[in-house]
The first five atom37 places (N, CA, C, CB, O) and aatype in JSON, in Angstrom:
{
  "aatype": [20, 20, 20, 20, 20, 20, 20, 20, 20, 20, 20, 20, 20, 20, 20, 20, 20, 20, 20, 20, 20, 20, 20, 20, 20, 20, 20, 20, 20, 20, 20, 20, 20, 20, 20, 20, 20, 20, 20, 20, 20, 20, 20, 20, 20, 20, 20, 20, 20, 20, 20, 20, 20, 20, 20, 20, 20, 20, 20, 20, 20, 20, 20, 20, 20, 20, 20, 20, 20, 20, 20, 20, 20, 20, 20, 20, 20, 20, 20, 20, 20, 20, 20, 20, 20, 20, 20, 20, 20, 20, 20, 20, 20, 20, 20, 20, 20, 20, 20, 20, 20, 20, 20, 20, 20, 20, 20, 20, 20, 20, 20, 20, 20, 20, 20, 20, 20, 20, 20, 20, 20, 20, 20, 20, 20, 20, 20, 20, 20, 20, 20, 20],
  "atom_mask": [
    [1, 1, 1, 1, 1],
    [1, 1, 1, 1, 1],
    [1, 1, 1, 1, 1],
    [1, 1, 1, 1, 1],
    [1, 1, 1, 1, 1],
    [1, 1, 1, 1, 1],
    [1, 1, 1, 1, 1],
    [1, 1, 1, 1, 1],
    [1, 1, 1, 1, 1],
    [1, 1, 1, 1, 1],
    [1, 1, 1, 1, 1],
    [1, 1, 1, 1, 1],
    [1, 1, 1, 1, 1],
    [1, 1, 1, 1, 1],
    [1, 1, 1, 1, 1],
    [1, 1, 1, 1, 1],
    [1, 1, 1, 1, 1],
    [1, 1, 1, 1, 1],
    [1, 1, 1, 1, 1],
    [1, 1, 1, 1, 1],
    [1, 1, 1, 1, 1],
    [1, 1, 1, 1, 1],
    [1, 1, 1, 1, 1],
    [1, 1, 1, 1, 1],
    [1, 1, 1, 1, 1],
    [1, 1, 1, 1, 1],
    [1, 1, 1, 1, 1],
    [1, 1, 1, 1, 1],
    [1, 1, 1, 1, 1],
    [1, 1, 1, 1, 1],
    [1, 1, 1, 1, 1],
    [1, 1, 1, 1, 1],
    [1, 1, 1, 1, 1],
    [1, 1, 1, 1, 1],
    [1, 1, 1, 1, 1],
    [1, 1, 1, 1, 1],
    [1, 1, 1, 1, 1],
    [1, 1, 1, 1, 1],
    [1, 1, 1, 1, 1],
    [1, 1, 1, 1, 1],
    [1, 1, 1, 1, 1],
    [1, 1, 1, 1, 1],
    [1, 1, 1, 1, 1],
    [1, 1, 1, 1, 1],
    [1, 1, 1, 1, 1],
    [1, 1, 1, 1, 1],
    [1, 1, 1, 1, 1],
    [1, 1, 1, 1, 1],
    [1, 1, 1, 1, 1],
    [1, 1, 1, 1, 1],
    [1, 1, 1, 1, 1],
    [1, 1, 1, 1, 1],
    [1, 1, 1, 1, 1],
    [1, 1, 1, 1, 1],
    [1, 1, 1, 1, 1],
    [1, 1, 1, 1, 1],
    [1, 1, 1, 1, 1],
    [1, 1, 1, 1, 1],
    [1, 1, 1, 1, 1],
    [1, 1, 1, 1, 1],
    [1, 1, 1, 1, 1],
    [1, 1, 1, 1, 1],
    [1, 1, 1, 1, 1],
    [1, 1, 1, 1, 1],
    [1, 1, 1, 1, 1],
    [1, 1, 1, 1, 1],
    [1, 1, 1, 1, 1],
    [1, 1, 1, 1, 1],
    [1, 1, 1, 1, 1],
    [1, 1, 1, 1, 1],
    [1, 1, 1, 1, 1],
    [1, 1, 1, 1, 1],
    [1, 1, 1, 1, 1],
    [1, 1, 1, 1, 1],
    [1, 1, 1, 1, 1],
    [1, 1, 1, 1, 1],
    [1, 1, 1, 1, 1],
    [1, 1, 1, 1, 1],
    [1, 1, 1, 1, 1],
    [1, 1, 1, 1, 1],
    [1, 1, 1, 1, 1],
    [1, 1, 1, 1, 1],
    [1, 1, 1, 1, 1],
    [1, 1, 1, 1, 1],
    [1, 1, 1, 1, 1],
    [1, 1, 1, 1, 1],
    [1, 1, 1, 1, 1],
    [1, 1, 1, 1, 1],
    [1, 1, 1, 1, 1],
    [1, 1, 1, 1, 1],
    [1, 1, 1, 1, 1],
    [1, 1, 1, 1, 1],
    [1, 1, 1, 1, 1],
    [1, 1, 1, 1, 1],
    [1, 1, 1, 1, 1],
    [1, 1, 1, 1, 1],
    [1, 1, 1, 1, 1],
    [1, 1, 1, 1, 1],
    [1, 1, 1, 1, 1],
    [1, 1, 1, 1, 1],
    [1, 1, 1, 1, 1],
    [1, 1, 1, 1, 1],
    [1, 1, 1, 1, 1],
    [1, 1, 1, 1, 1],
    [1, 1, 1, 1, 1],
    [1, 1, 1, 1, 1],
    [1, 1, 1, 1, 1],
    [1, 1, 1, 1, 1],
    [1, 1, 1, 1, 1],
    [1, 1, 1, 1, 1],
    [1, 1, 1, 1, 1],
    [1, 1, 1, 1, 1],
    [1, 1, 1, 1, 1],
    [1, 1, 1, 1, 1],
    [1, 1, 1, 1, 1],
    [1, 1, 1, 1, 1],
    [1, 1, 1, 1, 1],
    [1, 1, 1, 1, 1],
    [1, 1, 1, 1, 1],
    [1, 1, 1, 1, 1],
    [1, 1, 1, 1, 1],
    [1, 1, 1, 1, 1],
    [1, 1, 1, 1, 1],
    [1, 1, 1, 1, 1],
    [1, 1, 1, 1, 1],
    [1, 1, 1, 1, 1],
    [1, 1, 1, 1, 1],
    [1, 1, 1, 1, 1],
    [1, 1, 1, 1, 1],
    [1, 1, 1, 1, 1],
    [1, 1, 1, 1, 1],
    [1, 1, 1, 1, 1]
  ],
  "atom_positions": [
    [[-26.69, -194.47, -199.58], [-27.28, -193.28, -200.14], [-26.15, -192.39, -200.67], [-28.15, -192.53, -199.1], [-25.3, -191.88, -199.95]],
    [[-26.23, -192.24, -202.15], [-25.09, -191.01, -202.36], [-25.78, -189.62, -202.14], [-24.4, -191.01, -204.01], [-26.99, -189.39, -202.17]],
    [[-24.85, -188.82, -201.94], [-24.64, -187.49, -201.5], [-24.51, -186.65, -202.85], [-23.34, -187.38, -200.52], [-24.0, -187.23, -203.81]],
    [[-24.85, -185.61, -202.96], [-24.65, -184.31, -203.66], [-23.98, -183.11, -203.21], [-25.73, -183.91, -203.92], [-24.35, -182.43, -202.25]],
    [[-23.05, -182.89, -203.91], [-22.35, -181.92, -203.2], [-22.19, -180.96, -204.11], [-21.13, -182.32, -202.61], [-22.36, -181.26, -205.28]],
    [[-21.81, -179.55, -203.75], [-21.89, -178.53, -204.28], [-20.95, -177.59, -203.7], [-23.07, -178.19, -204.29], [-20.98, -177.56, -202.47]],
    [[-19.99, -176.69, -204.35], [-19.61, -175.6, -203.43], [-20.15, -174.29, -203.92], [-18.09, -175.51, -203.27], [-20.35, -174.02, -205.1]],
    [[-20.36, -173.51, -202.89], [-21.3, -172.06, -203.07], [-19.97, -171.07, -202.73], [-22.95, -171.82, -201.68], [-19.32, -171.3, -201.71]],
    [[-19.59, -169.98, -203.62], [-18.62, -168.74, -203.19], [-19.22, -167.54, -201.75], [-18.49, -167.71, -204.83], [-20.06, -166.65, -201.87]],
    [[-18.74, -167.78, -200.95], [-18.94, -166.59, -199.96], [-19.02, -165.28, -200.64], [-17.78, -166.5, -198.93], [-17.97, -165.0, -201.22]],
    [[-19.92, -164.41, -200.74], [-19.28, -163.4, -201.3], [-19.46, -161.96, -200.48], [-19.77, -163.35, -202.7], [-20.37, -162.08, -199.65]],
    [[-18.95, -160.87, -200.47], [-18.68, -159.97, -200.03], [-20.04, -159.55, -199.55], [-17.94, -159.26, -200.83], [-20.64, -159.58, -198.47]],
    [[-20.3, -159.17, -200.77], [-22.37, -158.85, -200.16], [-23.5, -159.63, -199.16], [-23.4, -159.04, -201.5], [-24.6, -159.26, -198.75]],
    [[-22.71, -160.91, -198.95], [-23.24, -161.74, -198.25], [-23.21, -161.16, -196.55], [-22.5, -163.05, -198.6], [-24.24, -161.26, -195.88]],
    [[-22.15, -160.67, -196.05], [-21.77, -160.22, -194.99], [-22.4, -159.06, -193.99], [-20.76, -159.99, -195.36], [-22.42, -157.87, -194.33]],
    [[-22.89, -159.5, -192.78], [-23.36, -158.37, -192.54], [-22.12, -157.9, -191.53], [-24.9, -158.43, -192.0], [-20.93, -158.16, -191.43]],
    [[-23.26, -156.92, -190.75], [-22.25, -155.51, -189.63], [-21.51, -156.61, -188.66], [-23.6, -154.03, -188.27], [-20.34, -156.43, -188.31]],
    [[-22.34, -157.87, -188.2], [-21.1, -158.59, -187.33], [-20.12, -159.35, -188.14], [-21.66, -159.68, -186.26], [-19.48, -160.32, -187.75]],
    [[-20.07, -158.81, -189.34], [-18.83, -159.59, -189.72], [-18.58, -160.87, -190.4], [-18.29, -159.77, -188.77], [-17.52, -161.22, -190.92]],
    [[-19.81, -161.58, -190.32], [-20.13, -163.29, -190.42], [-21.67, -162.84, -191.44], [-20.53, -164.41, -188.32], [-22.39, -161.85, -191.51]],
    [[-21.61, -164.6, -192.3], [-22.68, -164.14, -193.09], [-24.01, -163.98, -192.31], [-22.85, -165.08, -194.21], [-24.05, -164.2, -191.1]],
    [[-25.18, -163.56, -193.05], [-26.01, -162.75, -192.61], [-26.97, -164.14, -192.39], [-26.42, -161.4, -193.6], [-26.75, -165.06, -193.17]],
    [[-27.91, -164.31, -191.47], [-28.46, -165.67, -191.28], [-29.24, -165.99, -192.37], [-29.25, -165.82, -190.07], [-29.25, -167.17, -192.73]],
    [[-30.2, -164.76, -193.26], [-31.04, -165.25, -194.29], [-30.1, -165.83, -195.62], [-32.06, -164.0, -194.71], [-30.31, -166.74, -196.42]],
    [[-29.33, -165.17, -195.52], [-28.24, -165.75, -196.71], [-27.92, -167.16, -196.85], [-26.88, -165.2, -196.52], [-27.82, -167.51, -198.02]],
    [[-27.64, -168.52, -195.5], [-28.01, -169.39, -195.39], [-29.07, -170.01, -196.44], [-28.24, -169.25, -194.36], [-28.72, -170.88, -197.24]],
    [[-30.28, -169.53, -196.39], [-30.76, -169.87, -197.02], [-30.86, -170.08, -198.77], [-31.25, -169.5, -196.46], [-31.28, -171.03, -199.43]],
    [[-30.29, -168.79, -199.2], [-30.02, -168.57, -200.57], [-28.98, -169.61, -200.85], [-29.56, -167.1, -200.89], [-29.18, -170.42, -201.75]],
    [[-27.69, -169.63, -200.0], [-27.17, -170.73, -200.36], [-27.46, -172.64, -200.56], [-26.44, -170.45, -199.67], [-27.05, -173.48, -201.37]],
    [[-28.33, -172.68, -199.41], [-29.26, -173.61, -200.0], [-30.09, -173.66, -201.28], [-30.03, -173.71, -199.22], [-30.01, -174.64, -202.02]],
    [[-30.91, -172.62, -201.57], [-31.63, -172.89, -202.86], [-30.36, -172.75, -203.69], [-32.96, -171.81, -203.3], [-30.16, -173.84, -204.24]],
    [[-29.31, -171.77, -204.03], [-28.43, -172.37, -205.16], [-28.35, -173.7, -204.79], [-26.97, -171.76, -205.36], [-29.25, -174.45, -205.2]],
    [[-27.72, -174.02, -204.3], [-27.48, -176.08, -204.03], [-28.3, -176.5, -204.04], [-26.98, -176.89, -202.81], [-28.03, -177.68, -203.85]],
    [[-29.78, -176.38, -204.2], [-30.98, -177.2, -204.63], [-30.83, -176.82, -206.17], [-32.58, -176.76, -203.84], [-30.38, -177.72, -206.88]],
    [[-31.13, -175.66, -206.76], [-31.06, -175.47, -208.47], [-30.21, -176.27, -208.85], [-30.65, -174.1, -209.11], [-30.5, -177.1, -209.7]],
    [[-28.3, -176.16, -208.01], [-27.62, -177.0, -208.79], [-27.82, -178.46, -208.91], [-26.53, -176.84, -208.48], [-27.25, -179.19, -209.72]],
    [[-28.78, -178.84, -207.95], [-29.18, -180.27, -208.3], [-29.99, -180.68, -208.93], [-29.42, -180.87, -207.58], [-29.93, -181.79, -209.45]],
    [[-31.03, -179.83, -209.07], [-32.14, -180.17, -210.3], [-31.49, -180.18, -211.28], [-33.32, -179.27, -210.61], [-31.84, -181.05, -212.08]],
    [[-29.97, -179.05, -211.85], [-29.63, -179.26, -212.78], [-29.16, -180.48, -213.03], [-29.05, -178.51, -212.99], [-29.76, -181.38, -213.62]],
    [[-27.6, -180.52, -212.36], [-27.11, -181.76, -212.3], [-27.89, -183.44, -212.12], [-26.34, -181.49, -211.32], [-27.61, -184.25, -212.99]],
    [[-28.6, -183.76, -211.28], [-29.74, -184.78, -211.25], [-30.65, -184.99, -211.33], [-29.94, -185.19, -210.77], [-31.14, -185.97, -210.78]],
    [[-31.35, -184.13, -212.07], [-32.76, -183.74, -212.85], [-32.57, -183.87, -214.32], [-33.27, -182.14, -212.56], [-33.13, -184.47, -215.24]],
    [[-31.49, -183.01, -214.17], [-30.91, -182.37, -215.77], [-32.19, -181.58, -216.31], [-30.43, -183.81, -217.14], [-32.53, -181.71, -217.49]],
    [[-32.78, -180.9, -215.57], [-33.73, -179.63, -215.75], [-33.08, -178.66, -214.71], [-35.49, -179.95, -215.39], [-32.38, -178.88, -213.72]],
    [[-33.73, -177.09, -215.52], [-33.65, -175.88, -214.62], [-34.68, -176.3, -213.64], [-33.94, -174.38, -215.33], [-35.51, -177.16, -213.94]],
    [[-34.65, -175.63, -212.33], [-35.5, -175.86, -211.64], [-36.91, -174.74, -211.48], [-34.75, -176.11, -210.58], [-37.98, -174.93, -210.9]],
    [[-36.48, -173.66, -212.16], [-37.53, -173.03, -212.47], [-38.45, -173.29, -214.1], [-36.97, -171.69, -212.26], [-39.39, -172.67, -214.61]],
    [[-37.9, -174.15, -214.43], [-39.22, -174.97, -215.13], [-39.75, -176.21, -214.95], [-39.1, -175.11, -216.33], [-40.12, -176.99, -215.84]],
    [[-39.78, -176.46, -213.12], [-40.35, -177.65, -213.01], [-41.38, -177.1, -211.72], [-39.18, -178.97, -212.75], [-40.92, -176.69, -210.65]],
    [[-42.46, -177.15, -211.96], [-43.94, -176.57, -211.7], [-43.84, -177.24, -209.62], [-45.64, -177.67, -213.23], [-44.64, -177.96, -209.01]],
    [[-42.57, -176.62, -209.15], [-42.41, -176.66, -207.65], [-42.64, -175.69, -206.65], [-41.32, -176.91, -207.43], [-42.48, -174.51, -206.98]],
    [[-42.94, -175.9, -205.63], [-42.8, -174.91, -204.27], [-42.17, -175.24, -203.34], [-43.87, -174.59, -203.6], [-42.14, -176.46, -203.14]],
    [[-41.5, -174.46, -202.51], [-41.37, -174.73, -201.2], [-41.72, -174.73, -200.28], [-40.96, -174.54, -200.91], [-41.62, -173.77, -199.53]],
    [[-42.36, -175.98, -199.94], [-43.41, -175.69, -198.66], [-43.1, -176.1, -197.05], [-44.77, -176.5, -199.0], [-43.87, -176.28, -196.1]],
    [[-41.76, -176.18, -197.14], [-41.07, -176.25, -195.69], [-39.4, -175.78, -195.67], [-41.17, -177.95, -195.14], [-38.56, -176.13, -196.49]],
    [[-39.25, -175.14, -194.83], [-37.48, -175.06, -194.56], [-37.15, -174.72, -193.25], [-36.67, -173.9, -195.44], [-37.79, -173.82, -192.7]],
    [[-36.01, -175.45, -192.51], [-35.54, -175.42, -191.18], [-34.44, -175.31, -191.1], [-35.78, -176.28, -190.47], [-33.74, -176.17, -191.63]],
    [[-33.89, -174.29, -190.46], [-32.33, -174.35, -190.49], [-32.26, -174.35, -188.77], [-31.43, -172.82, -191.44], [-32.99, -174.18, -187.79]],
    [[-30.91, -174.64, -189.13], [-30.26, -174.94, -187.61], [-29.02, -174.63, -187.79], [-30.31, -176.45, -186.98], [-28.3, -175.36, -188.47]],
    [[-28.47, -173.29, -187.12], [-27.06, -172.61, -187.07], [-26.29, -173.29, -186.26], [-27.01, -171.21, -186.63], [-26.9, -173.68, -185.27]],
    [[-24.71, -173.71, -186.32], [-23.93, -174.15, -185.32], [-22.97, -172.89, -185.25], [-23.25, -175.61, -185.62], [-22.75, -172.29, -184.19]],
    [[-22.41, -172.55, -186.47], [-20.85, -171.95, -186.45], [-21.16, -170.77, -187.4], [-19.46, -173.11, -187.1], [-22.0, -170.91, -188.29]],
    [[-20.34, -169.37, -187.19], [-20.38, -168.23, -188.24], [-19.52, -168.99, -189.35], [-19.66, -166.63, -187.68], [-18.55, -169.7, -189.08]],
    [[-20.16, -168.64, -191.04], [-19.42, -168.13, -192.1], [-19.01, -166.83, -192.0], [-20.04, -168.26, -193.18], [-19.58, -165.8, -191.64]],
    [[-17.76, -167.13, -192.47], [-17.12, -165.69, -192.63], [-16.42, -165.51, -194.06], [-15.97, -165.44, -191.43], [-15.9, -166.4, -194.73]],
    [[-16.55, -163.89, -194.41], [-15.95, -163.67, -195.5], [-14.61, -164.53, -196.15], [-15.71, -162.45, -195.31], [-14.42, -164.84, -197.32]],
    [[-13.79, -164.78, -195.02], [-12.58, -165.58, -195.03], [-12.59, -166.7, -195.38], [-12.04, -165.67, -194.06], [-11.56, -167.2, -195.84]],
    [[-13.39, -167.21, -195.3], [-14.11, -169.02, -195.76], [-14.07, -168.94, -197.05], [-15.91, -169.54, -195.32], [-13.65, -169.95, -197.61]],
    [[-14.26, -168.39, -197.46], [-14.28, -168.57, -198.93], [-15.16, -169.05, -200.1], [-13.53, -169.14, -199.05], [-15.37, -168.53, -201.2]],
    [[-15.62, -170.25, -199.51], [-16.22, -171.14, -200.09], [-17.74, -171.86, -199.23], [-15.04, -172.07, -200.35], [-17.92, -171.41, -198.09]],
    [[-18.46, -172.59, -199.59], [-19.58, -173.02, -198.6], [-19.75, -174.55, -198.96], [-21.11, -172.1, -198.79], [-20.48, -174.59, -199.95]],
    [[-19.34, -175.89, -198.55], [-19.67, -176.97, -199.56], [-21.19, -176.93, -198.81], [-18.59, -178.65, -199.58], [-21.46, -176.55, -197.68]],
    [[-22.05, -177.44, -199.84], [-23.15, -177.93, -199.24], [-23.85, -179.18, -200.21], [-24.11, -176.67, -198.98], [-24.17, -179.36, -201.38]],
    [[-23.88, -179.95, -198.87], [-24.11, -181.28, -199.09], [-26.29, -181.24, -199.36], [-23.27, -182.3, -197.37], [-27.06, -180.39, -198.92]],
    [[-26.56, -182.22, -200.03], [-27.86, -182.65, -200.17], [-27.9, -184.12, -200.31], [-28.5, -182.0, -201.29], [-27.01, -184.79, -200.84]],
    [[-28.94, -184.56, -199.82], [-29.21, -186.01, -199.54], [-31.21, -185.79, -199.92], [-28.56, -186.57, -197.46], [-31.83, -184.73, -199.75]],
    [[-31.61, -186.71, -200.27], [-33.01, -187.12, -200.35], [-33.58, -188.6, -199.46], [-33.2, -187.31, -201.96], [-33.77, -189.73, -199.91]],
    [[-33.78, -188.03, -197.96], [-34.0, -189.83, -197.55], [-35.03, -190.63, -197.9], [-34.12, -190.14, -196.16], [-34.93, -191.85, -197.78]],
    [[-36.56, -189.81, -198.53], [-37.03, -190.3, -198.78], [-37.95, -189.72, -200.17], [-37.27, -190.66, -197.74], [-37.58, -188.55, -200.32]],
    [[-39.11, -190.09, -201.35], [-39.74, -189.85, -201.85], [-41.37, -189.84, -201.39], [-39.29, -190.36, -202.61], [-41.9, -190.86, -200.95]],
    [[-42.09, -188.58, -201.55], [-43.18, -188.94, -201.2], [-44.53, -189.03, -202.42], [-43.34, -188.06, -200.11], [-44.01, -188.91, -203.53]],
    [[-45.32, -189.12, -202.49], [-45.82, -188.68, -204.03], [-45.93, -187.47, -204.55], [-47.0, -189.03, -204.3], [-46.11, -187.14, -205.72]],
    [[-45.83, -186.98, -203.81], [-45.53, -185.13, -204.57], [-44.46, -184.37, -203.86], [-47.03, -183.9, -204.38], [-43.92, -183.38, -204.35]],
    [[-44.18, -184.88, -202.64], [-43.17, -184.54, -202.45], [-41.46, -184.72, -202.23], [-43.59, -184.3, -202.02], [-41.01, -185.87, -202.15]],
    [[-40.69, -183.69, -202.14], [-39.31, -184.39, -202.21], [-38.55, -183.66, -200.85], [-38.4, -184.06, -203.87], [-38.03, -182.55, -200.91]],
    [[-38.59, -184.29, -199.94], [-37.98, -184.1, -198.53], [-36.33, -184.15, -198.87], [-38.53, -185.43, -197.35], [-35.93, -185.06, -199.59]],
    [[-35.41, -183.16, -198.33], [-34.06, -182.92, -198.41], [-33.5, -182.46, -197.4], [-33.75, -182.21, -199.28], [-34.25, -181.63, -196.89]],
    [[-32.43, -182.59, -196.76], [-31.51, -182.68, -196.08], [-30.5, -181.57, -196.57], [-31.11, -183.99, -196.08], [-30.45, -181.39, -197.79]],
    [[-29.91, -181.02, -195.97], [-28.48, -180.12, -196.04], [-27.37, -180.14, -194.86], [-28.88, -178.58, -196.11], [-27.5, -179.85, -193.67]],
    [[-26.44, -180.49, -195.43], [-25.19, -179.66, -194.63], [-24.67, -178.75, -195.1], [-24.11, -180.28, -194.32], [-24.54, -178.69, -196.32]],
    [[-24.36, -178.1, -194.55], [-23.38, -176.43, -195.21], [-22.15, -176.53, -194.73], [-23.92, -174.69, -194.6], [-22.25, -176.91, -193.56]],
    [[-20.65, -176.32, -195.13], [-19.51, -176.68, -194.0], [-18.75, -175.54, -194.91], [-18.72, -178.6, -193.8], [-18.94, -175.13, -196.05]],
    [[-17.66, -175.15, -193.7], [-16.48, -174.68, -194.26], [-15.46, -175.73, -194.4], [-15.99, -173.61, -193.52], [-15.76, -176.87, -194.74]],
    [[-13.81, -175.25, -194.06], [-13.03, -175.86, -193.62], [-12.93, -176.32, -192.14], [-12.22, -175.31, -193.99], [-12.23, -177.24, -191.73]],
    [[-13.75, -175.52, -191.38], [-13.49, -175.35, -189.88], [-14.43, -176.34, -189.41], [-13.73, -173.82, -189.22], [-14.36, -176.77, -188.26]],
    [[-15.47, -176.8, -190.36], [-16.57, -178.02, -190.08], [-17.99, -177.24, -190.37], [-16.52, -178.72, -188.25], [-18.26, -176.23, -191.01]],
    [[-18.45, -177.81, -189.89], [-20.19, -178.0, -190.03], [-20.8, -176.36, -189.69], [-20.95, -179.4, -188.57], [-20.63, -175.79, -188.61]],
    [[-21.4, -175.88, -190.69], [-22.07, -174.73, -189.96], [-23.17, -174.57, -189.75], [-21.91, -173.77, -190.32], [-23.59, -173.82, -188.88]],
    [[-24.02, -175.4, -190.69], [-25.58, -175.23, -190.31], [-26.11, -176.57, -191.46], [-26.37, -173.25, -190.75], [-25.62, -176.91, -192.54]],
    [[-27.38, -177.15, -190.65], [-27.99, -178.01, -191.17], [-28.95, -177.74, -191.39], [-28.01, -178.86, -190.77], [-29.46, -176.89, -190.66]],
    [[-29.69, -178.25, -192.44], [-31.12, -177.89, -192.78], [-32.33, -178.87, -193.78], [-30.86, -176.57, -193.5], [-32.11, -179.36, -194.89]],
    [[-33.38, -178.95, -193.14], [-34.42, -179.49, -193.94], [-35.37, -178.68, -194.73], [-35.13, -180.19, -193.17], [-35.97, -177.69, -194.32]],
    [[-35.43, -179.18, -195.83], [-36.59, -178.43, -197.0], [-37.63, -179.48, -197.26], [-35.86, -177.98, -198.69], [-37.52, -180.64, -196.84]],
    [[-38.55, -179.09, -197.88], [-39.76, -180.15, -198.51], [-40.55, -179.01, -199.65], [-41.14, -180.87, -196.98], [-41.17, -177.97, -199.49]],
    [[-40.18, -179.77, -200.74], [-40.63, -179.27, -202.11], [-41.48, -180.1, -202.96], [-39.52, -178.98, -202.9], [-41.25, -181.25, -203.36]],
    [[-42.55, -179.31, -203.18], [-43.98, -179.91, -203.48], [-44.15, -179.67, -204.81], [-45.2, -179.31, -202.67], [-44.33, -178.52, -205.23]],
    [[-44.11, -180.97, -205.77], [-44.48, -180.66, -207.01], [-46.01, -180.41, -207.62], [-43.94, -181.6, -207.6], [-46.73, -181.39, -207.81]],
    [[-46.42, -179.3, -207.87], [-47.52, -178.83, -207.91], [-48.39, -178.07, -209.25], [-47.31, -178.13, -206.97], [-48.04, -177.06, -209.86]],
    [[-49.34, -178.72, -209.42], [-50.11, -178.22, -211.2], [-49.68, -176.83, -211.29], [-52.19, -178.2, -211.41], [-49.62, -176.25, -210.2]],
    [[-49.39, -176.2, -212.24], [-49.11, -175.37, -212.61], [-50.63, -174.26, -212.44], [-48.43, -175.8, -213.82], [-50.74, -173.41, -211.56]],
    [[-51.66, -174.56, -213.5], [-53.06, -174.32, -213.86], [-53.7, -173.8, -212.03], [-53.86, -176.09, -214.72], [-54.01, -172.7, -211.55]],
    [[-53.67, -175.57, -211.31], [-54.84, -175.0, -210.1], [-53.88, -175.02, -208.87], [-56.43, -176.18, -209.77], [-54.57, -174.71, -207.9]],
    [[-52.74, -175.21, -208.52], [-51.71, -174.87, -207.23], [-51.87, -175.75, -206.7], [-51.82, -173.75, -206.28], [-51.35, -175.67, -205.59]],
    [[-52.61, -177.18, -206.96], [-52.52, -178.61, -206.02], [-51.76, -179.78, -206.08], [-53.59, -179.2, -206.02], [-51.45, -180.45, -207.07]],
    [[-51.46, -179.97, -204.78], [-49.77, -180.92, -205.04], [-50.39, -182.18, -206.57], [-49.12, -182.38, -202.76], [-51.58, -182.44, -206.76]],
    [[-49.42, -182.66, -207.28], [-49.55, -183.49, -208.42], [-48.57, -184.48, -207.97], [-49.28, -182.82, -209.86], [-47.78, -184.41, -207.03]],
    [[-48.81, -185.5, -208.9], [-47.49, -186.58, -208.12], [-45.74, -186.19, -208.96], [-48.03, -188.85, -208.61], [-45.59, -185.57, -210.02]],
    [[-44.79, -186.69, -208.2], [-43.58, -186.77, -208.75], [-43.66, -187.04, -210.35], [-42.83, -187.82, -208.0], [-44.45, -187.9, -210.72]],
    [[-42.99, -186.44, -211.17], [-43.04, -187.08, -212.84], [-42.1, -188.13, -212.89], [-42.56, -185.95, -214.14], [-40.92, -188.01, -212.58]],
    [[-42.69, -189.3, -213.33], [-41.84, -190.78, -213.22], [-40.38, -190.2, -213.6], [-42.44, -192.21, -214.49], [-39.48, -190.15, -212.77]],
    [[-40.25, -189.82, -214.82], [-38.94, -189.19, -215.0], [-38.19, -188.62, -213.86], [-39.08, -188.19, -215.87], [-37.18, -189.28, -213.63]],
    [[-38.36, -187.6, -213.06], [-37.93, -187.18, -212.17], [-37.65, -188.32, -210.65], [-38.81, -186.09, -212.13], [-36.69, -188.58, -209.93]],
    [[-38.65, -188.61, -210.71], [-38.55, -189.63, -209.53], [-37.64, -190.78, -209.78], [-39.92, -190.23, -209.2], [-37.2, -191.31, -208.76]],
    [[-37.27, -191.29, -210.92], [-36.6, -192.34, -210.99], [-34.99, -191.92, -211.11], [-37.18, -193.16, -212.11], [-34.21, -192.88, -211.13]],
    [[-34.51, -190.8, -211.19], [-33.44, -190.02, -211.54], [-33.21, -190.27, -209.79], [-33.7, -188.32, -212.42], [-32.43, -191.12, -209.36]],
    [[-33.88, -189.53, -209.06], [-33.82, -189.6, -207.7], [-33.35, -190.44, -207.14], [-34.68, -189.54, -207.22], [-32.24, -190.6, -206.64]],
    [[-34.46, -191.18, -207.22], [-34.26, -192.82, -206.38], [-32.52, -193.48, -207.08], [-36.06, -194.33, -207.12], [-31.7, -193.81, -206.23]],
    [[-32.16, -193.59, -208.47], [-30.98, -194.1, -208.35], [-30.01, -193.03, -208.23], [-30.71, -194.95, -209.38], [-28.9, -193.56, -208.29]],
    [[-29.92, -191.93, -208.11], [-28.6, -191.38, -207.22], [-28.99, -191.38, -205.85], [-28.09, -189.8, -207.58], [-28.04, -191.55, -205.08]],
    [[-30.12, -191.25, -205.33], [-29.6, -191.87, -203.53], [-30.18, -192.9, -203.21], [-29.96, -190.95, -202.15], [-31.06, -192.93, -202.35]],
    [[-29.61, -194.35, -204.15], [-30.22, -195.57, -203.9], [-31.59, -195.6, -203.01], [-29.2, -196.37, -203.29], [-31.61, -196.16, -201.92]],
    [[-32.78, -194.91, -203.61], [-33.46, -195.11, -202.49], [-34.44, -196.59, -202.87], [-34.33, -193.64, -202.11], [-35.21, -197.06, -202.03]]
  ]
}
């Protein structure tokens, strides 16, 4: 399975009063690293592809800190479902692993809000970058 990787900038505003980033921020850094992959392995924006998010789990190990600099965050797809696209995250500094996380994004009619299947286009982009 190949990997997607991405690095996200820490940035100042990110930070709260203890010093370390703020836990919802986590998350934002995930959806950038999801957009950058629709871009990059979609080769669409991801806000013109008729999606939701209908799951996300994070799991904190270690503080980001302003000092980090940087955030790589990894994405993986283990599997395809018919409308949906289950994903994986790691987030790391230099110091290692800081938080892992699962999403599930539901491609969905635009018109009536009910899941639709994957667009062959899209799905086949998928499947050969993480050999699935």
């Amino acid at each position: 399975m190949s990997t997607y990787s991405t690095e996200i900038e820490v940035r100042f505003r990110d930070i709260d009063s203890m010093g370390h980033v703020n836990n919802a921020v986590y998350a934002t850094y995930i959806e950038q690293a999801r957009a950058r992959y629709f871009g990059d392995v979609l080769e669409t924006d991801l806000s013109s592809i008729s999606t939701v998010l209908a799951a996300l789990s994070l799991e904190f190990r270690k503080p980001i800190e302003l000092s980090d600099g940087t955030v790589t965050v990894d994405i993986d797809v283990p599997e395809l479902g018919r409308s949906s696209v289950p994903m994986t995250y790691e987030l790391r500094t230099t110091d290692g692993v800081a938080a892992t996380a699962e999403s599930t994004q539901v491609t969905v009619d635009p018109d009536s809000g009910e899941s639709r299947p994957i667009p062959d286009a899209y799905r086949e982009r998928i499947r050969s970058y993480h050999d699935l």
